[in-house]
Structure formats: structure tokens, C-alpha cells
One Martini backbone bead per residue (centre of mass of N, CA, C, O) as a GRO file, in nm:
protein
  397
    1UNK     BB    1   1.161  -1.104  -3.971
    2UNK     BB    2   1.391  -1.191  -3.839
    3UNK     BB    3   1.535  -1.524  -3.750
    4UNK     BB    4   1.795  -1.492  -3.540
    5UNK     BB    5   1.622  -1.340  -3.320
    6UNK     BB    6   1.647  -1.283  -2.982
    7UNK     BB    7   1.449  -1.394  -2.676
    8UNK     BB    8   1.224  -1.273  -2.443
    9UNK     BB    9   1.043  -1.266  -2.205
   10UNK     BB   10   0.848  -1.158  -1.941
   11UNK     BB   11   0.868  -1.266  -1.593
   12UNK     BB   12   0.558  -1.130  -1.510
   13UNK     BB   13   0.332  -1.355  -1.625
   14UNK     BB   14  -0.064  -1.293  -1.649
   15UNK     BB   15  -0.312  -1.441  -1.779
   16UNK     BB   16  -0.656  -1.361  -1.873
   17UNK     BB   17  -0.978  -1.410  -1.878
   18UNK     BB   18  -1.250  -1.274  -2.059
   19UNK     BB   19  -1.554  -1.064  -2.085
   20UNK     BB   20  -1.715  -0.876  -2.359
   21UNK     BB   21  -1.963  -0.630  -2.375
   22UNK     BB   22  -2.205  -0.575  -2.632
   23UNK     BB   23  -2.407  -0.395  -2.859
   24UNK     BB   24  -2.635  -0.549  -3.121
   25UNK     BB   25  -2.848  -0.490  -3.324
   26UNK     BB   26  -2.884  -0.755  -3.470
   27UNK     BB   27  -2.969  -0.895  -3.258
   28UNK     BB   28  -3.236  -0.762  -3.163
   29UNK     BB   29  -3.382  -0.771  -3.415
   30UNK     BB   30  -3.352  -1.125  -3.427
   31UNK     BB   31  -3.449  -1.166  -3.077
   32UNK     BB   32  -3.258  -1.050  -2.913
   33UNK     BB   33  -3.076  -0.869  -2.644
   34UNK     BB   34  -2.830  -0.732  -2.784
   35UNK     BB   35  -2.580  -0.928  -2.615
   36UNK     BB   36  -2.266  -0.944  -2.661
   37UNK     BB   37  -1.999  -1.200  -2.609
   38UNK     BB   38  -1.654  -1.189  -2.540
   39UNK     BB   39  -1.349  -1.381  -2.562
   40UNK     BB   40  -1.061  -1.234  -2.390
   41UNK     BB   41  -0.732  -1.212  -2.349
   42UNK     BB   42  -0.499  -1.118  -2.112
   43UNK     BB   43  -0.196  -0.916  -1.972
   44UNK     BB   44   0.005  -0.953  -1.686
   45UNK     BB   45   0.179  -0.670  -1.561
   46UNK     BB   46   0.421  -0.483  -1.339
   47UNK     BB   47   0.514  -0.279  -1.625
   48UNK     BB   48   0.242  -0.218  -1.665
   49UNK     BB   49  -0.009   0.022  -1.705
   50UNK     BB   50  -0.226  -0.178  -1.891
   51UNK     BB   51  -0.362  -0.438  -1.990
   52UNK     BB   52  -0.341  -0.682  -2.238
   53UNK     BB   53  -0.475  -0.770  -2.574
   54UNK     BB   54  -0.496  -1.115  -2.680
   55UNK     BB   55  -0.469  -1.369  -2.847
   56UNK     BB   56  -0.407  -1.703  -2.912
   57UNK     BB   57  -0.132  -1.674  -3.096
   58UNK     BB   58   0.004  -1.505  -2.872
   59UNK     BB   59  -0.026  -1.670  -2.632
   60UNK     BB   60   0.126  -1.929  -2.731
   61UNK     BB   61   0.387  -1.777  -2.796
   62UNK     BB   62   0.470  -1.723  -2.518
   63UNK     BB   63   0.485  -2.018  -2.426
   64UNK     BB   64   0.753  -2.025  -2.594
   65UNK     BB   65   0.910  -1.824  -2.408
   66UNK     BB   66   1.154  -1.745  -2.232
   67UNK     BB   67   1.248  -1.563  -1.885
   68UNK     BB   68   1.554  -1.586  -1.916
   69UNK     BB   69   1.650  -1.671  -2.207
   70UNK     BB   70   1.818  -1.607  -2.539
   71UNK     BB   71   1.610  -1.709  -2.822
   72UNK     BB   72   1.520  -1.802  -3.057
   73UNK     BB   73   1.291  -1.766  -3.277
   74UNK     BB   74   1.034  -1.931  -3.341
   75UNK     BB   75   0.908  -2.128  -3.597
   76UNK     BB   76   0.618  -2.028  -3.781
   77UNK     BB   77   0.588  -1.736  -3.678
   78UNK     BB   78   0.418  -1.442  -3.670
   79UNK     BB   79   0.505  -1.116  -3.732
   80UNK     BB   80   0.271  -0.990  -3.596
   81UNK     BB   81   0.286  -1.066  -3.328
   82UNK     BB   82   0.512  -1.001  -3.254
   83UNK     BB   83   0.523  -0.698  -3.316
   84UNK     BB   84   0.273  -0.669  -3.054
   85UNK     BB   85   0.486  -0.783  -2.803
   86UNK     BB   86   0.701  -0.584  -2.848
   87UNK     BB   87   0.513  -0.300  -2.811
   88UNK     BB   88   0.390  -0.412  -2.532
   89UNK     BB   89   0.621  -0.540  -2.339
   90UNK     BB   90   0.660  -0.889  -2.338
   91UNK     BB   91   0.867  -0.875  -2.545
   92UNK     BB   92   1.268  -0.904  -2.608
   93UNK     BB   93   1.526  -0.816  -2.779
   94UNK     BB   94   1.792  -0.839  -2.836
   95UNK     BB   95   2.025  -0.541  -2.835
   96UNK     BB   96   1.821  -0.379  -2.842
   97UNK     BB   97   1.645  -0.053  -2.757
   98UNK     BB   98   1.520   0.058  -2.513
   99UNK     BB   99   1.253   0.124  -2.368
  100UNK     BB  100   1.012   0.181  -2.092
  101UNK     BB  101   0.939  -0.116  -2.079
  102UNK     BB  102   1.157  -0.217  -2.087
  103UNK     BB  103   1.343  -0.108  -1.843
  104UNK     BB  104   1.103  -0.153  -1.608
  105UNK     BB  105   1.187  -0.507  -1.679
  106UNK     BB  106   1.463  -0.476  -1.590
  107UNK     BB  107   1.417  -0.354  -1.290
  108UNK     BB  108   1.232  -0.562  -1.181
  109UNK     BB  109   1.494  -0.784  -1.194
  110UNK     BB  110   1.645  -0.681  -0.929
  111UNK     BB  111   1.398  -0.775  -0.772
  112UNK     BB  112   1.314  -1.072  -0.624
  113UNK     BB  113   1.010  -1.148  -0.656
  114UNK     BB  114   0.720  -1.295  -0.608
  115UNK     BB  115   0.489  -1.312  -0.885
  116UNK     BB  116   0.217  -1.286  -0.714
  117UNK     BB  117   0.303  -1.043  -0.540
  118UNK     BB  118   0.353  -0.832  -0.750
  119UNK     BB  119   0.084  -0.803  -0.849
  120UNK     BB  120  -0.082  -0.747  -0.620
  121UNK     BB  121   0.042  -0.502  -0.578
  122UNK     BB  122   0.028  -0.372  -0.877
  123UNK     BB  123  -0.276  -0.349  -0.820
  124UNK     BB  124  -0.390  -0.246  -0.566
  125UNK     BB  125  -0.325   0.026  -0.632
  126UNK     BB  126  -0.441   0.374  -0.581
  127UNK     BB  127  -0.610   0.657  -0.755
  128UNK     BB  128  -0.784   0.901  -0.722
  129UNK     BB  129  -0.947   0.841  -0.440
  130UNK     BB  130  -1.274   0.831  -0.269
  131UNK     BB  131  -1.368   0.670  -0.015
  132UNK     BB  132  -1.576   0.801   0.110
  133UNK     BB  133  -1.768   0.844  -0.116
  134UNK     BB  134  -1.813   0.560  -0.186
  135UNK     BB  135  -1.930   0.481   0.112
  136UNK     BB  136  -2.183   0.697   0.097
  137UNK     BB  137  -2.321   0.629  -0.207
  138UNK     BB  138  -2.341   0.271  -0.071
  139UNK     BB  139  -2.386   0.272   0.219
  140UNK     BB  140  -2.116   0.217   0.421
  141UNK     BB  141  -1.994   0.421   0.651
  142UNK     BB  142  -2.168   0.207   0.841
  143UNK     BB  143  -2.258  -0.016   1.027
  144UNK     BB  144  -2.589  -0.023   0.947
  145UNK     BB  145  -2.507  -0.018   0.646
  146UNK     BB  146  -2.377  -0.281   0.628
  147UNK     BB  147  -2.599  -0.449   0.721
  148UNK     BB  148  -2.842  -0.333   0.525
  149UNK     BB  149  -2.608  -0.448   0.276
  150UNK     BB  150  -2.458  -0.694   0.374
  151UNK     BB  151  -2.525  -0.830   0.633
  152UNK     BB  152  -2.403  -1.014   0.824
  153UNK     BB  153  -2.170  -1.090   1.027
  154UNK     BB  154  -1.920  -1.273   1.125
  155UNK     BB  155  -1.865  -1.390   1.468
  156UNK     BB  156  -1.685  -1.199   1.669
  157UNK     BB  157  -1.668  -1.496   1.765
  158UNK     BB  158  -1.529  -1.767   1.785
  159UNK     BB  159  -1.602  -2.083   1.784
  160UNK     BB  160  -1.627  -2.345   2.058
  161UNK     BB  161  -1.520  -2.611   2.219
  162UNK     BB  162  -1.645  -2.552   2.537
  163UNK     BB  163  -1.481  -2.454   2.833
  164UNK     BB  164  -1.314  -2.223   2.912
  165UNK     BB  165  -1.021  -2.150   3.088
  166UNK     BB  166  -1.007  -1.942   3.342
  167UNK     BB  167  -0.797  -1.656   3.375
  168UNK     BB  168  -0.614  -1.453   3.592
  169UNK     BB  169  -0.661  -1.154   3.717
  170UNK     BB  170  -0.484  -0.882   3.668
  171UNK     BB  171  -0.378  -0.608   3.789
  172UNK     BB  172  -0.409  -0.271   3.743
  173UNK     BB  173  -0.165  -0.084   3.525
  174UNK     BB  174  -0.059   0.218   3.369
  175UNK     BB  175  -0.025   0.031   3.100
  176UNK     BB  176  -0.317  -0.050   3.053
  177UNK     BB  177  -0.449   0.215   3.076
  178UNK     BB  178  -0.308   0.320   2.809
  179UNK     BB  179  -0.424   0.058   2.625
  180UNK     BB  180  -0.734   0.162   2.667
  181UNK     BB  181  -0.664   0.470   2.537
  182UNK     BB  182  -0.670   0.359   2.239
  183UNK     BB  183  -0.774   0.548   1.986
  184UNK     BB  184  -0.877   0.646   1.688
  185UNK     BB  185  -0.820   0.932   1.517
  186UNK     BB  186  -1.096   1.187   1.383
  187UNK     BB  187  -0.995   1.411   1.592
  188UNK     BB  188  -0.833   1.709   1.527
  189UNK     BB  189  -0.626   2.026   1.645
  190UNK     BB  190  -0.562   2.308   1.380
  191UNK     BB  191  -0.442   2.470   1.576
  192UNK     BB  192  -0.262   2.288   1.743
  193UNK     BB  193   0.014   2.205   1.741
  194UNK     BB  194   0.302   2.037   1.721
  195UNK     BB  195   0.541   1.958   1.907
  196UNK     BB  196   0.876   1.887   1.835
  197UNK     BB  197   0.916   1.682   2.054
  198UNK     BB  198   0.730   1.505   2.017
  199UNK     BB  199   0.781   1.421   1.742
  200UNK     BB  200   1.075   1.328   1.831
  201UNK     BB  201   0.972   1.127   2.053
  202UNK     BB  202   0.834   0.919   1.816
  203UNK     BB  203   1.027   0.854   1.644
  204UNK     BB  204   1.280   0.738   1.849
  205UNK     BB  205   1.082   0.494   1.927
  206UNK     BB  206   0.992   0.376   1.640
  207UNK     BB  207   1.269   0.482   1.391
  208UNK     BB  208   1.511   0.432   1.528
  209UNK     BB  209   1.776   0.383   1.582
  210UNK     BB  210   1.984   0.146   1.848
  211UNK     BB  211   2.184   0.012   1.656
  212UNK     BB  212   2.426  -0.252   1.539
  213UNK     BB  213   2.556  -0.503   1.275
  214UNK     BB  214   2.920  -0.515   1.127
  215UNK     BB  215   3.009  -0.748   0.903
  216UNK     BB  216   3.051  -0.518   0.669
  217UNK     BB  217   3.035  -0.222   0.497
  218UNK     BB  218   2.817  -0.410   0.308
  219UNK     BB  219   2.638  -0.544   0.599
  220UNK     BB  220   2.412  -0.373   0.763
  221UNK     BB  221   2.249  -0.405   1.083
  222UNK     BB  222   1.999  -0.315   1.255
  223UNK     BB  223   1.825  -0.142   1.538
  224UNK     BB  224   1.493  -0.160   1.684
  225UNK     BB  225   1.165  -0.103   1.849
  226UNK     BB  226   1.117  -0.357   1.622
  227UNK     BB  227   1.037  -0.594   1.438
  228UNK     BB  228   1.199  -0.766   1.187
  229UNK     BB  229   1.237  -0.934   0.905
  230UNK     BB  230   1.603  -1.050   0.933
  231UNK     BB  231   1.665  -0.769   1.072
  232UNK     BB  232   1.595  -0.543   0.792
  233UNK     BB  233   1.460  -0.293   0.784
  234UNK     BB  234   1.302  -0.114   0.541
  235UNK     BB  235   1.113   0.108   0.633
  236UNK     BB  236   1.026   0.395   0.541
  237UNK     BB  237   0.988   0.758   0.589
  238UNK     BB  238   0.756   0.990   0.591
  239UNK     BB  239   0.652   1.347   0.561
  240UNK     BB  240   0.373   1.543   0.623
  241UNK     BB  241   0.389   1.859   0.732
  242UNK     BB  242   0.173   2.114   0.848
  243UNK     BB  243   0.173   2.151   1.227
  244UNK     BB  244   0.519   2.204   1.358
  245UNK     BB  245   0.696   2.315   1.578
  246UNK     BB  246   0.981   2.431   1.385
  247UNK     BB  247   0.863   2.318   1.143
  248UNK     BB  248   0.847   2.339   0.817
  249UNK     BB  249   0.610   2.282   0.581
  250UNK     BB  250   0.615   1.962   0.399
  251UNK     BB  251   0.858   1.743   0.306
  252UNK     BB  252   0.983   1.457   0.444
  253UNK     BB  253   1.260   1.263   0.542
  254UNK     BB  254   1.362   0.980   0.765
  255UNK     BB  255   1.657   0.918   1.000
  256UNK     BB  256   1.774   0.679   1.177
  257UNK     BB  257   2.063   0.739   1.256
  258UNK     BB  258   1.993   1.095   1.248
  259UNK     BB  259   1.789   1.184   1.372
  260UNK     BB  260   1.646   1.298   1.089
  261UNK     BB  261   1.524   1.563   0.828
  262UNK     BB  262   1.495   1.585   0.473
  263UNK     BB  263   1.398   1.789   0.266
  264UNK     BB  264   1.137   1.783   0.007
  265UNK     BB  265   1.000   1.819  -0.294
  266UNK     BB  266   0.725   2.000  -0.443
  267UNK     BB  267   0.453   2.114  -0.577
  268UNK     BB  268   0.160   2.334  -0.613
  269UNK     BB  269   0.072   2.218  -0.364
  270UNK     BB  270  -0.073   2.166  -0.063
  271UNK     BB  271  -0.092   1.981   0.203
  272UNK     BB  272  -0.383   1.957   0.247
  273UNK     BB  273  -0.421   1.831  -0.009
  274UNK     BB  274  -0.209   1.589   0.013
  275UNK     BB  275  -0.355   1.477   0.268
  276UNK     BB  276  -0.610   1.404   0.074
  277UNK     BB  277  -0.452   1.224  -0.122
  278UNK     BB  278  -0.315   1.035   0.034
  279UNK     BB  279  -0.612   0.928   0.212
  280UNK     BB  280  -0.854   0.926   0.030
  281UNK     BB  281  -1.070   1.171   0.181
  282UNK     BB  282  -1.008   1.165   0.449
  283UNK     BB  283  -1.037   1.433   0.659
  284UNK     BB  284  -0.982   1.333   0.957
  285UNK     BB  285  -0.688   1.243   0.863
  286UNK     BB  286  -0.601   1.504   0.711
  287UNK     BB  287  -0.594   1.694   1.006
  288UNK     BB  288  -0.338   1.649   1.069
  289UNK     BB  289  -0.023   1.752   1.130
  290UNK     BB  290   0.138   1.476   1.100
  291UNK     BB  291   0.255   1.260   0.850
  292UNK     BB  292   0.323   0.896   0.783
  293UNK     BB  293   0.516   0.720   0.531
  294UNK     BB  294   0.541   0.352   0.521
  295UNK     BB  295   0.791   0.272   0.312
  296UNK     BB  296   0.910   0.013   0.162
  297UNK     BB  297   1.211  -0.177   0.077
  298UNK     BB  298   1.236  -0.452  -0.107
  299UNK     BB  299   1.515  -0.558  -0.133
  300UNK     BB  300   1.616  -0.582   0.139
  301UNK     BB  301   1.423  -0.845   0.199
  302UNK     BB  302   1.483  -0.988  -0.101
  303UNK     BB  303   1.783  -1.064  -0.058
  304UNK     BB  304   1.706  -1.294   0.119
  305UNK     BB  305   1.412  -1.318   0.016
  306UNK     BB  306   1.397  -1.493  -0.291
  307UNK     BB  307   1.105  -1.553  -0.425
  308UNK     BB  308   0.957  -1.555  -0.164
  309UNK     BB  309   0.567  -1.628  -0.031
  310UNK     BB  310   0.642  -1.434   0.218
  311UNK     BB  311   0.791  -1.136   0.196
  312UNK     BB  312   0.511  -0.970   0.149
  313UNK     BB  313   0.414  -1.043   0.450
  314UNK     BB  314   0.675  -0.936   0.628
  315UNK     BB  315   0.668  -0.641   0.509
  316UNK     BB  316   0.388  -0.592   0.637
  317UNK     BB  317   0.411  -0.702   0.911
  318UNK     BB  318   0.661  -0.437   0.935
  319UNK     BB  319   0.437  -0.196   0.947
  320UNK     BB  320   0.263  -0.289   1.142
  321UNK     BB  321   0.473  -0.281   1.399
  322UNK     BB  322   0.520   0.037   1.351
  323UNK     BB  323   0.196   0.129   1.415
  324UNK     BB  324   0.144   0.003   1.676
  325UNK     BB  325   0.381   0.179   1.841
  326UNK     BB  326   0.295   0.455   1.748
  327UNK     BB  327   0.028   0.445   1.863
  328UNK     BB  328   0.123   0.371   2.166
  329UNK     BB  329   0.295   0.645   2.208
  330UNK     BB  330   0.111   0.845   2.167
  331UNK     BB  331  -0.070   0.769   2.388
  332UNK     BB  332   0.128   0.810   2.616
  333UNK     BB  333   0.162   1.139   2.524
  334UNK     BB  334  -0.128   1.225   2.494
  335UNK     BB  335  -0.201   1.140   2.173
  336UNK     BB  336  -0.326   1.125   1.851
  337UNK     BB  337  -0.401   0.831   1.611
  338UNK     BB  338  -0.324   0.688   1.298
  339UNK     BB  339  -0.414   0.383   1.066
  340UNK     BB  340  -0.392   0.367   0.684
  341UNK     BB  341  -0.489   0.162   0.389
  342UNK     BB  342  -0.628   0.394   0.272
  343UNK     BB  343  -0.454   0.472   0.003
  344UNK     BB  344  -0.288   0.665  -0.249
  345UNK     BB  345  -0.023   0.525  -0.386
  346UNK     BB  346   0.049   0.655  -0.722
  347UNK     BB  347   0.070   0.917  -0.596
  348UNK     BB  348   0.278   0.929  -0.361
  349UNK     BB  349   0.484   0.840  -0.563
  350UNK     BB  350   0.473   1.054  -0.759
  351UNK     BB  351   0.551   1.294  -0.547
  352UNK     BB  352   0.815   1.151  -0.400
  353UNK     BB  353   0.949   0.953  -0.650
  354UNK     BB  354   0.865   0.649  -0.686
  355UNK     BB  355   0.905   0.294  -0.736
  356UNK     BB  356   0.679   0.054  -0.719
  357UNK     BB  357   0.887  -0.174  -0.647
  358UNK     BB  358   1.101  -0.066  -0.488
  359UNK     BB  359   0.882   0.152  -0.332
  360UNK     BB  360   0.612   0.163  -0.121
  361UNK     BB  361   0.322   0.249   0.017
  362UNK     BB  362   0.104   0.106   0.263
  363UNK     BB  363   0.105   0.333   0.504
  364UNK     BB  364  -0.071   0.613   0.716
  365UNK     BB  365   0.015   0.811   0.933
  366UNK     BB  366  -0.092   1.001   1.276
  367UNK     BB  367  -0.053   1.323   1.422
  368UNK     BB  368  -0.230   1.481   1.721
  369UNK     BB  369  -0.421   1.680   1.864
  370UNK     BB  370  -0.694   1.634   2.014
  371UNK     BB  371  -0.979   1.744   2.034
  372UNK     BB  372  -1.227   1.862   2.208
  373UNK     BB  373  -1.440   1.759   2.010
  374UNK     BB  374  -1.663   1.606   1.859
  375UNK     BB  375  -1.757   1.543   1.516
  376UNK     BB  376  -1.645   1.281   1.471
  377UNK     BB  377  -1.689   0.941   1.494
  378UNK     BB  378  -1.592   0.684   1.757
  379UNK     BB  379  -1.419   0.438   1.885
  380UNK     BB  380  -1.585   0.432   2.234
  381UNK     BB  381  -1.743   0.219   2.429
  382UNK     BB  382  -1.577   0.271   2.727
  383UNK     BB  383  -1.494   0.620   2.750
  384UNK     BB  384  -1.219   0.698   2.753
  385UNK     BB  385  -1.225   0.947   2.613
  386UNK     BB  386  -1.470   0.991   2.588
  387UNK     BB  387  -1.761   1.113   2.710
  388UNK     BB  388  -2.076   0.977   2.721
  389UNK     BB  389  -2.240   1.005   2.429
  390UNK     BB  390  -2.446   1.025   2.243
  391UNK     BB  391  -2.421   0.903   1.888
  392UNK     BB  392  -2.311   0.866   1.624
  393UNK     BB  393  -2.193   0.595   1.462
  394UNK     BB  394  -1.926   0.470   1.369
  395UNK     BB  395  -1.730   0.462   1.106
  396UNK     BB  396  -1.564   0.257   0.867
  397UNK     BB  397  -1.360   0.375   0.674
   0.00000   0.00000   0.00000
């Protein structure tokens, strides 16, 4: 390879040792357990589609190119090695024709994510999974299944040093009343759509624009009804709409300016299908009339925070404040609502047609009328919702 070839690694990217077991006959024969293992280095990278295993000396390579500068290629590496990091996407070489994890790294390039936080995101995501299954093949899915395979949880008050001191109960008003009636909707009507009025006046309280301040043409800054860190307000919506009158069922995008909905392109599955694993098979909250997909603009935020530590945290908490909202006004209008971030994002980006570095959804939100009887168990133990009946114990997942 030639020696003048300029490089660079990949921008983002974690060794991680790892051990591999295999089963060796010949160990077995000799008197040994059969099992042997193997210590073997991994790249991890938020542009690569899954880990890469390096030697020591691609290992010790790539500590020597540097993630910003286009530098000679180091002298006396094996070009066997570089070969093998320039094929997986790890090292790039100036001038060469982009393949599509080259691409991939210059994408994420443009979003200043902070190092930690991109990976987090991009492992974390899950494809194609039945989360319901898996808590219950696990004996997971009950708070006493919790309890009799992982033991007591710690305790649900902190403990605290002395007497704390009584603040005086305040008389109840209407508003106090509907957020005791807040609780997650497990049991949706099917039958019963959702009027477009209800939809619409809960988007308009939640993600529409209520101001701006323009401070040059290509400078807008929202105002909405929800706190966001620096006032950027990234979170798009989608919907997947099942049973709303007046809308027809399909994939819509939501604009806060133009309170305003604009159909998505879908493929030949039913709404009930992507329902089913947008939530990772959650059932009860599959049957809701119409999903909200919460889903930041990552640039949008990191414009401002770049690179920062806090920036993927203020993100979250951006999502949280728009569903704790979302919540409280279905609760208001007498609607049944969730949210939850058991879901397959990889699935939904796929749908959807998102890049996960730039756009990609944290939570899923639902609404719909709640149904006249309870089939899956709720917690109410208040009451509020249902009248108190023996029932079976509300599932954790």
C-alpha cells in the first residue's frame, strides 16, 4: 500500500475486551473441562452496523491516527491491517471514493454529538423484539414475579435522618382531582374511535408552536407549552393513526407551526401490525386509536450544546416534558393515554425512513378512549379509574 496515503480514523469510536468460549475437543480428551476461552479486542463505532473484531496490532494502529487530521499513513504498519480497518469502516483514507460506512462517518460527523453519549443511543436500540415474551417466558411480567426472582426491590422511600417536618394540606380543587385520575391506559375501546376534535385539541395543548422569536431569517426559536433545554424544542411527532374520525388510518407527520398533519408513505403492513412492534408487542397499548412517535432532532440541540456531556440527557428530559403533558391533558379531556420507551426503535427509524444519529425516537405515546371493562390489569389503587375489584395484580412491563 502506498506509503504517501493520507488518514484518519473514525471519529467515534470504544475498544472493548471481550472473551470468547469455544469448545476444544482436545482439551476435553486431556482431562480439561472442554471449554476454552479467548481473549479478543472489539471496535465499537456508532457509523458500523455491529462490533468489529481487531488483533493487538490494529488495535495499537488506530491509537496511532488521529480522528480529526488527514496525517501520513504511520511508517512500518503492516498493510495487511490497514486493509482490514480501511474494509470495516474503522480508518479512512483521504480522496478514495466513499463506500457507505465512509459515508455513514461523515454523516455523523455534521451532528456534534458528545463520544459517550452517541454510543449509548446507538446500542441501546432495539429491533424486533416482543418485550412482552421475553417478561414472561422470565416470569417477569408481575410485580410478585419481580419480587420472587430478583428479590426485594430497594425501598420505595428514601430512608432520611429525624422527623421531617408536616407542610399543611391544601383543600382540593378540580385540577388536583384530574391529576389523581391520571393513570397509564392498559385497556383501550376498539371499537369507539377518537374524534378528530379530541386529537386535535391534545396536539394543540402538547406540540404546537404558541409563539416564535425571530432573531434573523435562518434563527427561529419556538415557543410551545413544554420547557426544552434552550428553548429548541427538537422533537418531532409522528402518528400512526388506526381509528380517528375524519382521518384516515396511515402514518402522518405532525407540524407545530401549521397545526397541520401531512400523510407518510407506508409499506404493506396494517397500522395494527406496526402498532404491534413500534411498542415491541405490547398488545394493550398496540390497540390504542392513535400512536404519537416522539422523536428529537439530535443537531437541532447539539447546535448549541456541541459535544456537550449534559446535551443527550436534556434531550430525554425534552421528550419526558412533552409526555408527562400529553398525559395530563388526555387525563383532562377524559381520555385514556400512555407512554413508553419499551420499543423498537430500529423498526420504527426503518418505517419511518429516519437516521438514527440525526432523528430517531426516544418514546412512544398513545391515546384513545379507555374501554368499559379492564381485560389487562391496571394500577389503580386508589381507584380513581376503576371501581376497586379483586383483580389480578398489574404487570411491571
Amino acid at each position: 500500500m502506498h506509503d504517501t496515503l493520507h488518514l484518519r480514523r473514525c471519529r467515534t469510536l470504544y475498544l472493548e475486551p471481550r472473551q470468547q468460549t469455544s469448545f476444544d475437543l482436545r482439551a476435553l480428551v486431556s482431562g480439561g473441562t472442554g471449554m476454552t476461552l479467548r481473549s479478543v479486542w472489539t471496535a465499537l463505532a456508532p457509523h458500523l452496523p455491529a462490533p468489529v473484531e481487531l488483533n493487538e496490532s490494529q488495535v495499537l494502529l488506530l491509537g496511532r491516527l488521529d480522528p480529526e487530521r488527514w496525517e501520513p499513513r504511520p511508517a512500518g504498519e503492516d498493510d495487511s491491517d490497514l486493509r482490514y480497518l480501511l474494509a470495516h469502516g474503522l480508518v479512512q483514507a483521504q480522496g478514495a471514493d466513499r463506500d457507505a460506512l465512509a459515508e455513514r462517518e461523515a454523516q455523523l460527523r455534521q451532528v456534534p454529538w458528545w463520544g459517550p453519549a452517541a454510543m449509548l443511543h446507538w446500542q441501546g436500540r432495539w429491533q424486533g423484539q416482543d418485550s412482552v415474551k421475553a417478561l414472561e417466558s422470565a416470569g417477569l411480567h408481575t410485580a410478585a414475579g419481580l419480587r420472587a426472582h430478583l428479590g426485594p426491590p430497594p425501598p420505595a422511600l428514601a430512608p432520611h435522618a429525624g422527623e421531617p417536618r408536616r407542610l399543611p394540606r391544601q383543600p382540593e380543587e378540580a385540577f388536583d382531582r384530574s391529576l389523581r385520575e391520571r393513570s397509564t391506559c392498559r385497556n383501550f375501546d376498539t371499537a369507539q374511535p377518537l374524534p378528530l376534535a379530541e386529537l386535535s385539541r391534545l396536539l394543540q395543548r402538547t406540540l404546537a408552536e404558541t409563539g416564535r422569536q425571530v432573531v434573523e431569517e435562518d434563527a427561529v426559536f419556538l415557543k410551545k407549552n413544554v420547557p426544552s433545554a434552550g428553548g429548541l424544542h427538537p422533537t418531532e411527532a409522528y402518528l400512526l393513526v388506526q381509528h380517528v374520525e375524519g382521518l384516515q388510518a396511515g402514518l402522518y407527520h405532525y407540524d407545530p407551526a401549521s397545526h397541520g398533519v401531512s400523510a407518510l408513505p407506508s409499506d404493506a403492513r396494517s397500522m395494527a401490525e406496526l402498532a404491534a412492534l413500534f411498542t415491541a408487542g405490547q398488545h394493550w397499548f398496540a390497540d390504542a386509536p392513535v400512536l404519537i412517535v416522539l422523536a428529537p432532532r439530535f443537531a437541532r440541540t447539539y447546535w448549541k450544546y456541541r459535544h456537550h456531556p449534559k446535551a443527550y440527557r436534556a434531550v430525554i428530559l425534552d421528550v419526558g416534558h412533552i409526555s408527562q403533558l400529553l398525559l395530563t391533558c388526555a387525563t383532562e379531556q377524559g381520555l385514556g393515554a400512555f407512554v413508553t420507551a419499551a420499543i423498537n426503535e430500529q423498526d420504527i427509524e426503518q418505517v419511518l425512513g429516519m437516521d438514527p444519529m440525526q432523528l430517531s425516537p426516544l418514546a412512544v405515546c398513545g391515546v384513545g378512549w379507555r374501554a368499559q371493562q379492564m381485560s389487562t390489569s391496571e394500577f389503580d389503587p386508589g381507584g380513581q379509574v376503576w371501581t376497586p375489584v379483586l383483580t389480578a395484580e398489574p404487570p411491571t412491563g
